[in-house]
LUMNU-971202 format. One line per 2 residues: number of its first residue (from 1); for each residue x, y, z of C-alpha. Coordinates in Angstrom, 2 decimals. Layout:
BEGIN
NUM) X:Y:Z ~ ...
//
This chain:
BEGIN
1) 124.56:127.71:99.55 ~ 122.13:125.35:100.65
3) 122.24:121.61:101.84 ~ 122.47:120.45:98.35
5) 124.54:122.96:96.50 ~ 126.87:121.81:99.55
7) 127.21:118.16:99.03 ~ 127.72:118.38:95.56
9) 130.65:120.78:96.09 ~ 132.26:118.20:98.62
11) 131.04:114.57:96.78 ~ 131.12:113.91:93.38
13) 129.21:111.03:92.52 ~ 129.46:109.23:89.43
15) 126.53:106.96:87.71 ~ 126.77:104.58:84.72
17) 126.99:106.29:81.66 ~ 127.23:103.87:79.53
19) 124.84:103.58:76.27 ~ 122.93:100.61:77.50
21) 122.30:102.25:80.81 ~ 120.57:104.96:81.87
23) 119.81:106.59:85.50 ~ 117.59:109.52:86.48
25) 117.95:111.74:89.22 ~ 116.99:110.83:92.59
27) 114.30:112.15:94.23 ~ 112.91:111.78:97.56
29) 110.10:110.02:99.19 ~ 107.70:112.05:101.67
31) 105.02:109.59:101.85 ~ 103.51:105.72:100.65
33) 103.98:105.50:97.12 ~ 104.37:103.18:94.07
35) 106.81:101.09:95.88 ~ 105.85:100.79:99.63
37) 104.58:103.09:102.37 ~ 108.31:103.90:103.61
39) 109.76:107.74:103.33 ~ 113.77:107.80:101.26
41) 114.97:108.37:98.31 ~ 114.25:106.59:94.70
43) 116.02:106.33:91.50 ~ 114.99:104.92:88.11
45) 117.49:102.56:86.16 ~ 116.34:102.40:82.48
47) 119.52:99.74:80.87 ~ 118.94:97.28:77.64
49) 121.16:94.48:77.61 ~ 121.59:94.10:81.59
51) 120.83:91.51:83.60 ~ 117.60:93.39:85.69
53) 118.73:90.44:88.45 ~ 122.49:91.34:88.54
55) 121.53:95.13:89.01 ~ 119.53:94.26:91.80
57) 121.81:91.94:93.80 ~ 124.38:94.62:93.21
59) 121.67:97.53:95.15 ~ 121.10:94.95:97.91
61) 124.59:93.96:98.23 ~ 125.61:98.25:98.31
63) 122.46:99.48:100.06 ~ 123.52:97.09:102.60
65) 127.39:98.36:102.56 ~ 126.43:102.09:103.03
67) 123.50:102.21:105.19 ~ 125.21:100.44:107.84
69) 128.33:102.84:107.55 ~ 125.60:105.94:107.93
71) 123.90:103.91:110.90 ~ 120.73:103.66:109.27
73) 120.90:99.75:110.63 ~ 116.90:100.71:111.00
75) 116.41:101.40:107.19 ~ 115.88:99.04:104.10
77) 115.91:99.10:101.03 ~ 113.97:97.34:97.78
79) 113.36:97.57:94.23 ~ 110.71:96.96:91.40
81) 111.40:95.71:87.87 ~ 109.72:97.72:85.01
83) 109.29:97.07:81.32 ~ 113.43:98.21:80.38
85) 114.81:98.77:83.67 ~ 114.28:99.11:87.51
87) 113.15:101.53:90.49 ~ 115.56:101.44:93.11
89) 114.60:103.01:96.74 ~ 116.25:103.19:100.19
91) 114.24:104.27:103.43 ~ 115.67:107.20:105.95
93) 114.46:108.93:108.71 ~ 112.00:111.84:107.87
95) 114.39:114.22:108.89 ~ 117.19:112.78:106.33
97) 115.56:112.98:103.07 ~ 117.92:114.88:101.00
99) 120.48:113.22:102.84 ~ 119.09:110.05:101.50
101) 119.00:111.24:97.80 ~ 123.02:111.51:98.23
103) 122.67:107.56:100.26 ~ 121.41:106.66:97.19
105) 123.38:108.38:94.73 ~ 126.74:106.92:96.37
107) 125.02:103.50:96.75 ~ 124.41:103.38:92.67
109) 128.15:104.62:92.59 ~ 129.23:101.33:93.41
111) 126.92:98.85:91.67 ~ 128.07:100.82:88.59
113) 131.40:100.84:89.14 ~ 131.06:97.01:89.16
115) 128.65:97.05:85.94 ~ 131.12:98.94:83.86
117) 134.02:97.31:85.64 ~ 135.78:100.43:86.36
119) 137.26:102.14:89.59 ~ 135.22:103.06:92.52
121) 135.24:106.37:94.60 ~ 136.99:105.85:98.46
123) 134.50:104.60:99.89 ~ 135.23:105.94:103.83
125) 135.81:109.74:102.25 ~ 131.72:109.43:100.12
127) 130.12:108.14:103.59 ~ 131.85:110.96:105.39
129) 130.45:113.23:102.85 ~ 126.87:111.72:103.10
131) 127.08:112.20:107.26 ~ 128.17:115.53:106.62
133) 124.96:116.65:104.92 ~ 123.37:114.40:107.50
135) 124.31:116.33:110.43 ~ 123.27:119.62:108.86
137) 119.96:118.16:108.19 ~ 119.01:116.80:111.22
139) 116.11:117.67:112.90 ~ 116.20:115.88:116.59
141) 112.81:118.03:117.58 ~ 110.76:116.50:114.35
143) 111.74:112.95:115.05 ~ 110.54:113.56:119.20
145) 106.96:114.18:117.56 ~ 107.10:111.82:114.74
147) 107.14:109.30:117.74 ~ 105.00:111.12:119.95
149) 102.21:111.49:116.64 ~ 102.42:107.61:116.66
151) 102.29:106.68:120.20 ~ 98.90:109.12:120.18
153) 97.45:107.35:117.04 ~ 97.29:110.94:115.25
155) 98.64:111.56:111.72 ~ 101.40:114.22:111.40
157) 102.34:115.99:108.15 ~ 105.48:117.24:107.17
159) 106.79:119.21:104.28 ~ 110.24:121.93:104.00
161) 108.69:124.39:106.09 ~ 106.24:123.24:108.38
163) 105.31:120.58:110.53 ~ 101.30:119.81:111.10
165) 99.89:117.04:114.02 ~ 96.38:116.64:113.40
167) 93.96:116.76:110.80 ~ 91.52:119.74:109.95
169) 89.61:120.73:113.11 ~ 91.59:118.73:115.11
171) 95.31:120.00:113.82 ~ 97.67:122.25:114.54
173) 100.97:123.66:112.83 ~ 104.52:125.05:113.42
175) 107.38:126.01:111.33 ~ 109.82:123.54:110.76
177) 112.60:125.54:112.70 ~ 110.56:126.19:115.69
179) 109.15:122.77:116.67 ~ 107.56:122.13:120.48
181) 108.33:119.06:122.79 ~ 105.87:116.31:122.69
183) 104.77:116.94:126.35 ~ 104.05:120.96:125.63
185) 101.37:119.89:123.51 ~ 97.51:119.56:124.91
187) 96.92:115.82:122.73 ~ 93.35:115.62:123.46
189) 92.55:118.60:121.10 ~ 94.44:117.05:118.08
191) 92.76:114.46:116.37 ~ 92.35:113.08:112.88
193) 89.15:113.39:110.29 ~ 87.76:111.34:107.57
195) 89.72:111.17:104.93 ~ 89.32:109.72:101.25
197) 91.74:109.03:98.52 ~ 90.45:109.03:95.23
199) 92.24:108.22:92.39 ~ 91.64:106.31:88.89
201) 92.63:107.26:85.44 ~ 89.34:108.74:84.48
203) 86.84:109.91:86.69 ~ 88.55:110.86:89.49
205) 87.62:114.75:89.90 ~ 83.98:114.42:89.19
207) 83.85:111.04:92.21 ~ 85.77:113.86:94.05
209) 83.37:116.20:94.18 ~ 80.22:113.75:94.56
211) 82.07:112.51:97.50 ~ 82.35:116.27:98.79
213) 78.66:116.98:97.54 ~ 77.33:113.93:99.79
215) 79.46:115.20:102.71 ~ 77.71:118.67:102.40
217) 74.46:116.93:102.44 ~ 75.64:115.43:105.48
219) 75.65:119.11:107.12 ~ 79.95:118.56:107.10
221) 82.02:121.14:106.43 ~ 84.25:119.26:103.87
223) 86.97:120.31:101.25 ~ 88.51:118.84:98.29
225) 92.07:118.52:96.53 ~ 91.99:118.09:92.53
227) 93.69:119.52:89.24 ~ 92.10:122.27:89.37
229) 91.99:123.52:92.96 ~ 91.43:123.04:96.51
231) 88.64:124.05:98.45 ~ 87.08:124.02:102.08
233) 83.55:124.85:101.75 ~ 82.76:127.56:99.50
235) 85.84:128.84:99.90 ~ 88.46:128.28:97.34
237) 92.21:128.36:98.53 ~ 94.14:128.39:95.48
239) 93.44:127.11:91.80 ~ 96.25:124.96:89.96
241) 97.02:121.28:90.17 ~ 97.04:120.62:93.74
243) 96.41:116.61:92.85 ~ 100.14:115.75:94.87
245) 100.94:115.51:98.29 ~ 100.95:119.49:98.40
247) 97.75:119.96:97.99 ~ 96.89:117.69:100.25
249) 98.91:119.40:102.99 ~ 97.07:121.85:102.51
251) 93.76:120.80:102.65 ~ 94.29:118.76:105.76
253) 95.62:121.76:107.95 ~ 92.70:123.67:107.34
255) 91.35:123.83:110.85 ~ 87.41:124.82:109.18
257) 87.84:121.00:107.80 ~ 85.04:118.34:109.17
259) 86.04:115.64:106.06 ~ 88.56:115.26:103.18
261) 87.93:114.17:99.97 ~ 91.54:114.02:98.08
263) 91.92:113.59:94.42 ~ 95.35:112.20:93.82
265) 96.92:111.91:90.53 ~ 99.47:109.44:88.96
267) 102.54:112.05:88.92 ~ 102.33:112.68:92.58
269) 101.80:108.83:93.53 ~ 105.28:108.28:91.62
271) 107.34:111.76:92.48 ~ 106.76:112.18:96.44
273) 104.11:109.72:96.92 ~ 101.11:110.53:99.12
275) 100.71:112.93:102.17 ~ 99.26:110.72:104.87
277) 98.99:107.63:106.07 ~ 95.88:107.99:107.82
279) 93.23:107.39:105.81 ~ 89.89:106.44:106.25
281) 88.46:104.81:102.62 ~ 90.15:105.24:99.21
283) 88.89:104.23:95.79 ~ 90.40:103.13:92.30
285) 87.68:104.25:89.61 ~ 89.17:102.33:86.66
287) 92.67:102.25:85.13 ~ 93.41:102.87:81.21
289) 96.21:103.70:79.21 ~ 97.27:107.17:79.77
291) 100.57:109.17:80.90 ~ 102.77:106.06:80.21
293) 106.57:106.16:80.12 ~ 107.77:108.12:83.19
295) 109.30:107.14:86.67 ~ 109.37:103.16:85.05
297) 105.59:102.88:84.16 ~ 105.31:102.03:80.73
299) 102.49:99.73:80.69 ~ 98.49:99.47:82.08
301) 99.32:97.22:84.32 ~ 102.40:98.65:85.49
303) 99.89:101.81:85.63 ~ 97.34:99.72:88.25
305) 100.64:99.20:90.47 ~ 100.97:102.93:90.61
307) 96.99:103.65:91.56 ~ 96.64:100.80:93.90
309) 98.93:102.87:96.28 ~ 96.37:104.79:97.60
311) 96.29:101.75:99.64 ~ 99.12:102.02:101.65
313) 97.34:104.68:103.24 ~ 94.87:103.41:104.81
315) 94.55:102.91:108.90 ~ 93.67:99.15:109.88
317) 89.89:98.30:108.65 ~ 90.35:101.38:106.06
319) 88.02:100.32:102.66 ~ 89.21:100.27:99.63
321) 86.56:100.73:96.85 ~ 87.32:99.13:93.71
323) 85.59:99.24:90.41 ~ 84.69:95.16:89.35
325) 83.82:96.03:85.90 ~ 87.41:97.13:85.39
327) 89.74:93.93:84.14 ~ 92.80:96.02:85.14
329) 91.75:97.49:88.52 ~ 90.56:93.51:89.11
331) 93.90:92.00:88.35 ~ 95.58:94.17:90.34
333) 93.63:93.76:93.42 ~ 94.59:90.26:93.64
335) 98.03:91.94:95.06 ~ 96.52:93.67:97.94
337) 95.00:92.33:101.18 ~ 92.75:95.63:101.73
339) 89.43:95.28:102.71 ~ 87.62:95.43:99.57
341) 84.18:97.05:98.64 ~ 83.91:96.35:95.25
343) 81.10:98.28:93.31 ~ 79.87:97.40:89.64
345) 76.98:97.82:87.03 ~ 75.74:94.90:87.08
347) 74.27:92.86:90.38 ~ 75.79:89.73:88.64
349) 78.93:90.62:88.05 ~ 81.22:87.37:89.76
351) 83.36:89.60:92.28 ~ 79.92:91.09:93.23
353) 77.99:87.79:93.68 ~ 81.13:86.66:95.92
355) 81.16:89.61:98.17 ~ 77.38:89.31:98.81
357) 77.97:85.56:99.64 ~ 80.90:86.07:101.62
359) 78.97:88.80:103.26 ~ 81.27:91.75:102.21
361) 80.12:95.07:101.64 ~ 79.66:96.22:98.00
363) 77.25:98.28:95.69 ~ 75.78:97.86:92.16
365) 72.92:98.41:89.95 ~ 70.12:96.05:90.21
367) 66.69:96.99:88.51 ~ 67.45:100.73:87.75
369) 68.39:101.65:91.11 ~ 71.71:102.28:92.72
371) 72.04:99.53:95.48 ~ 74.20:99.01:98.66
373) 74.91:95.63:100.19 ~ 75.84:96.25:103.68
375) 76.83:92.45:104.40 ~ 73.34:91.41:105.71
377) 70.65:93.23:103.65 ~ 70.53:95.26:100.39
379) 68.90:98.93:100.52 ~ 68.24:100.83:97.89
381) 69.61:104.05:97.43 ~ 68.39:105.81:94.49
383) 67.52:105.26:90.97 ~ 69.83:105.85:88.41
385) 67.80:108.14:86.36 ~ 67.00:110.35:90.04
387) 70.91:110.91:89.80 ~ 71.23:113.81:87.47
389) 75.00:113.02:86.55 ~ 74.08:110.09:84.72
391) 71.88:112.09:82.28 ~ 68.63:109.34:82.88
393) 71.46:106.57:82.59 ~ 72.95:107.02:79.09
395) 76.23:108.58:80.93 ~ 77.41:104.56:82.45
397) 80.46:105.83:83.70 ~ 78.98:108.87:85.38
399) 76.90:106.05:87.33 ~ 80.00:103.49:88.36
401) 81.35:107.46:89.60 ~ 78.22:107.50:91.30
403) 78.61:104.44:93.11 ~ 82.16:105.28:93.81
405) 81.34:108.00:95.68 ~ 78.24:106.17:97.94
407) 80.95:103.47:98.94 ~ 83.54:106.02:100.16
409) 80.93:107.95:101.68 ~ 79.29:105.06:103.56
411) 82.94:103.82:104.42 ~ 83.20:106.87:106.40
413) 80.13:106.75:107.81 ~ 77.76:109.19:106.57
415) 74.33:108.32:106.67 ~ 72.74:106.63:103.46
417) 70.02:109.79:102.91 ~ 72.82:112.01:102.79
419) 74.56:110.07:99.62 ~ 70.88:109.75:98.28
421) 70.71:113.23:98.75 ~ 74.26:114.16:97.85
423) 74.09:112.11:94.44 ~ 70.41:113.65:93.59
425) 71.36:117.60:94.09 ~ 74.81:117.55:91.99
427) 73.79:118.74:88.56 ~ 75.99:117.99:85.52
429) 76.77:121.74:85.24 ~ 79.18:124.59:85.00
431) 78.45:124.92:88.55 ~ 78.98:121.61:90.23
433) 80.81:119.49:87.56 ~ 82.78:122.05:85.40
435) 83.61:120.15:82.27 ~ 82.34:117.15:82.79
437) 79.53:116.80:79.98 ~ 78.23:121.13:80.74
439) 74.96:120.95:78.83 ~ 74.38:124.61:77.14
441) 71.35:125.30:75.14 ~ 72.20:127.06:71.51
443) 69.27:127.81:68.75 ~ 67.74:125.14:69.55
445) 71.17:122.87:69.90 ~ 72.55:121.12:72.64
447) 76.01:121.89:73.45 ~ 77.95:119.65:75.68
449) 81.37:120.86:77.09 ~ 83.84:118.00:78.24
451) 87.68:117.87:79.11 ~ 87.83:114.36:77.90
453) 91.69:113.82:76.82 ~ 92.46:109.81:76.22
455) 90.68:107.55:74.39 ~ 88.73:105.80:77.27
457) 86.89:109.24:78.50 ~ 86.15:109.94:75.11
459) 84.42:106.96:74.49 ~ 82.98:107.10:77.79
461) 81.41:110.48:76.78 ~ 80.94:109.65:72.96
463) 79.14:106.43:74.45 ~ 77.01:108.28:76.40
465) 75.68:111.70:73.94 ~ 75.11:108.43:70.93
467) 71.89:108.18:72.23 ~ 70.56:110.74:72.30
469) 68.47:111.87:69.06 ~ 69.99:114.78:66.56
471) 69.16:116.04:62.99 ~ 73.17:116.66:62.95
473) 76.30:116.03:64.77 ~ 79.21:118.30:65.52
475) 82.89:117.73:67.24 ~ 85.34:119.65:68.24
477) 88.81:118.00:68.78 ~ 92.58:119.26:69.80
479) 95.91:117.22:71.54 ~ 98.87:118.25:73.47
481) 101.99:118.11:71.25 ~ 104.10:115.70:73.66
483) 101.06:112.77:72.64 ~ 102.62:110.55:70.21
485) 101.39:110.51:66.55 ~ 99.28:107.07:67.40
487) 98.41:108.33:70.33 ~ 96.71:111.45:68.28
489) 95.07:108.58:65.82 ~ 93.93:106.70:68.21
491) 91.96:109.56:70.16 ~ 90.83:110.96:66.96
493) 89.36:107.14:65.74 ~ 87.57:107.18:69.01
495) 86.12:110.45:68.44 ~ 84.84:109.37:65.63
497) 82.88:106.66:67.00 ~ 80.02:109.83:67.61
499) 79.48:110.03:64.11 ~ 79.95:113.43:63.58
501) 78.16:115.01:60.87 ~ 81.22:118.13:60.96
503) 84.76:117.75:62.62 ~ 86.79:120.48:64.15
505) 90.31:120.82:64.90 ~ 91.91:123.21:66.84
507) 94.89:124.18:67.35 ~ 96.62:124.22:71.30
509) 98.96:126.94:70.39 ~ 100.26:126.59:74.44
511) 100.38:122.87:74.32 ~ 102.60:122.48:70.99
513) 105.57:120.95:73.41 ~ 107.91:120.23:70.64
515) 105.67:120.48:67.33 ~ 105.06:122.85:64.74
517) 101.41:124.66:64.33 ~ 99.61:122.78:62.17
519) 101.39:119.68:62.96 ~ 98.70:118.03:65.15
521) 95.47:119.33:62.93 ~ 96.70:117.57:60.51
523) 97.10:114.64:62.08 ~ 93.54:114.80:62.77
525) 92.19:115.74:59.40 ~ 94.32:112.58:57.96
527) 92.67:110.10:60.36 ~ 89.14:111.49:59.61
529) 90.09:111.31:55.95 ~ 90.77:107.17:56.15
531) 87.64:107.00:58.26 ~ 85.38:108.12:55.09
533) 85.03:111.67:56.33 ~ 84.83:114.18:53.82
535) 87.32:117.40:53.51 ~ 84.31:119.73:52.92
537) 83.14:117.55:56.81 ~ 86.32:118.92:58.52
539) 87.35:122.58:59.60 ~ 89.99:124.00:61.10
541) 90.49:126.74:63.59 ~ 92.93:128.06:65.20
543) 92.46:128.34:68.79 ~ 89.05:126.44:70.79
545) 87.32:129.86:70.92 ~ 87.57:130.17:67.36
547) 86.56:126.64:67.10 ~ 83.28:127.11:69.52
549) 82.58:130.13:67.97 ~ 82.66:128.17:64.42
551) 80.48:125.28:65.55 ~ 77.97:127.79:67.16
553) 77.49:129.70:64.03 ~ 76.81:126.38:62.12
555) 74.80:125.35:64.74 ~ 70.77:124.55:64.24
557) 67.79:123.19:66.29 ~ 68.12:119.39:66.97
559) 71.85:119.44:66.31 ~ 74.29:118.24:68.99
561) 77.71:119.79:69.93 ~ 80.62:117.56:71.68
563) 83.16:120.20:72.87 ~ 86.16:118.22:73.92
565) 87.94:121.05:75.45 ~ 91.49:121.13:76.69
567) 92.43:124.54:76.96 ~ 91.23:127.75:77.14
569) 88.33:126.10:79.06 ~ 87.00:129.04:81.02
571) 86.69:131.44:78.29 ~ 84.93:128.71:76.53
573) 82.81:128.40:78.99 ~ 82.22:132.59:79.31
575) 81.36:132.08:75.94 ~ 78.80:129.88:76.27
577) 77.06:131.34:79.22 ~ 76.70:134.56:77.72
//
């Protein structure tokens, strides 16, 4: 039985269950997160009809109670309101985190007790209980080199099993169970690396890998994290979403590893938060509405709160590159004291104009070419069209991704010919950039292949292939099932926006999380039919490989092909390189 199972044999905690309140499990926190940059345990409170200022005296007034009867006199606690309730956290020691889910746990026990006026637990016996599982958990050994980590200035990671001090070249590991003493360890060989956080609604993977490309160019052996794998050189160490503090782990105790380049998703951010707090340069690449209604962020902005964490990670003078043509990611940063490097598409863009005055560092595009401000002078990196992402500048945001990357990169001090050179040899391909805008060549079509899944990268990409000349246009759209109807209207509007000559829909036979087959198709074929479209203008498949192997057959020279692919992606892509 393990450490759980045996706490919830001995304490039985009770939370509100009344109909206007709500509470999810706890979870813990291994790392800076939505809230702050503290490790514990969180719980969301969704309530209507409560007083969101009542709830929270009642935490402060019980986190207070409880962690000074554990003797975490050390620890603190704090909150956030959200749109129809409130997060909830305490802090523990690393070694106490499940202990601190139970903390938690007993103090919500008592602030409901008091909301639904009803009977508490004993409160002596529930402590007991908590200190119980605290004893079991503790892990003396871990908290000797959490200290001994910080006195050194060198970042430790820690996870269920193992216990890392160091970062990539410069780290070593040990199992959890079998930890040394801080003074059997030879310091001087572990060390940290460069590290980078990126993270953004859209964009994220493909500033990733630029960010890794430019590093390479650099003559570094550096590795990424993203949603599709993580890698350390050439070599690949597993494929999956590795976008949380896992694969981050990971990455960072690869001892081959010169520099880091993390992609880190919302989901992460908000379950565990993120694996370090030692690094280097992180960037924000824009912030839309996407993934909204879990762990208390229901809104865009509330959705900038959870993305601007990346800068609790960073080590005094860390840079945080932000984009300024973004009204969300700009509003936001007005709650952060981070040293800024704010990048943009235009030289006269305010927040731009104001760094270069005030002497800040920043980047933009001034005359065609991709510039960097380094707080005295301007140099010019490349042009725009020289950067083969951007497709001769029709793909904007592939540019502000562009410039994304050059800040991080210079941020960690690479030289500037190694992001000119970085940002020149990464090809929008199958190769570098899998399915970010793949060009294929078809009869005489062009095919582009994208995993664009909201409405912003859609228009982003739609934006971007309207410019380019075609006798006839062709789509190919799908959703997830767990996408609201609107949601599905509102993608499929945007879509539209390319002026396809011939819609497809496909079916997502996997991704039908609740709805029946057909469901979502014809949610599409509705909204094309109120946007003038034709029926004879719409097919339907059922799968994407039927659906690319329907647009290929229709296909002739001068047409165009928007793929917007969201599963079944690499035998798509077989399909088209054969």
């Amino acid at each position: 039985m393990d450490r759980i199972e045996e706490l919830e044999t001995a304490l039985t905690i009770e939370s509100a269950t009344a109909d206007h309140i709500h509470v999810d499990d706890a979870r813990r926190l291994t790392g800076p997160g939505l809230l702050w940059d503290r490790p514990g345990a969180v719980m969301d409170v969704f309530f209507t009809d409560v007083d969101a200022t009542k709830v929270i005296a009642l935490w402060e007034k019980h986190a207070c109670r409880v962690l000074d009867a554990l003797g975490w006199q050390e620890q603190d606690f704090t909150h956030r309101v959200f749109t129809g309730g409130v997060n909830l956290a305490i802090s523990a020691p690393m070694d106490q985190l499940y202990s601190a889910i139970f903390a938690a746990q007993t103090v919500w026990h008592f602030c409901a007790a008091e909301l639904l006026a009803s009977k508490p637990g004993e409160f002596d016996q529930m402590v007991a209980d908590v200190k119980g599982v605290m004893e079991k958990e503790a892990n003396p050994a871990l908290i000797a080199l959490i200290a001994a980590a910080e006195a050194h200035g060198v970042d430790i990671l820690c996870d269920d099993d193992d216990v890392s001090i160091g970062q990539g070249t410069g780290s070593q590991i040990w199992s959890v169970d079998a930890l040394p003493a801080p003074d059997e360890l030879d310091w001087s060989a572990l060390h940290d690396i460069p590290v980078a956080f990126i993270t953004g609604t859209n964009g994220k993977t493909t500033t990733t890998r630029l960010l890794e490309a430019i590093a390479r160019a650099s003559g570094k052996v550096a590795g990424l994290t993203s949603t599709e794998f993580v890698r350390v050189g050439d070599d690949t160490l597993d494929r999956g979403d590795y976008s949380g503090p896992g694969g981050g782990r990971m990455l960072l105790r690869d001892n081959r590893l010169e520099f880091a380049c993390l992609e880190v998703a919302r989901g992460g951010i908000l379950r565990r938060g993120l694996p370090t707090r030692a690094a280097t340069a992180a960037a924000v690449t824009n912030v839309a509405n996407d993934h909204l209604g879990q762990y208390g962020v229901n809104t865009v902005p509330e959705l900038a709160q959870a993305k601007f964490a990346v800068h609790r990670t960073l080590v005094e003078g860390g840079v945080l590159a932000l984009n300024a043509d973004d009204a969300y990611v700009r509003a936001e940063a007005e709650n952060t004291s981070a040293n800024i490097w704010w990048f943009s598409l235009d030289a006269q863009n305010d927040l731009i104009r104001q760094a270069r005055d005030a002497g800040n560092c920043c980047a933009y595009v001034q005359h065609g070419d991709i510039v960097f401000f380094d707080g005295a002078a301007e140099q010019i990196a490349i042009a725009v069209t020289n950067v083969p992402l951007t497709m001769g500048g029709a793909a904007k945001y592939n540019t502000q991704n562009a410039l994304a990357a050059m800040c991080l990169a210079l941020a960690l001090h690479l030289p500037l010919q190694a992001a000119r050179d970085g940002l020149a040899g990464f090809k929008p391909d199958a190769k570098d950039n899998p399915g970010r805008c793949n060009e294929f060549r078809y009869n005489g079509a062009r095919v582009f292949v994208d995993f664009a899944h909201n409405p912003h990268s859609i228009s982003a990409v739609c934006d971007a292939l309207s410019s380019l000349p075609a006798k006839r246009r062709f789509i190919m759209l799908s959703h997830a099932g767990d996408r609201s109807d609107q949601d599905i209207r509102d993608v499929t509007s945007t879509a539209l926006n390319f002026q396809p000559d011939v819609v497809v829909a496909t079916e997502l036979e996997g991704y039908l999380r609740g709805r029946e087959l057909g469901e979502i198709s014809d949610l599409i074929e509705r909204s094309a039919l109120e946007h003038g479209y034709d029926a004879e203008q719409i097919l339907r498949a059922t799968s994407p490989t039927q659906a690319v192997s329907m647009t290929l057959e229709k296909l002739e020279p001068g047409d165009i092909a928007l793929l917007l692919v969201l599963s079944d992606r690499d035998a798509v892509l077989a399909m088209l390189d054969r």
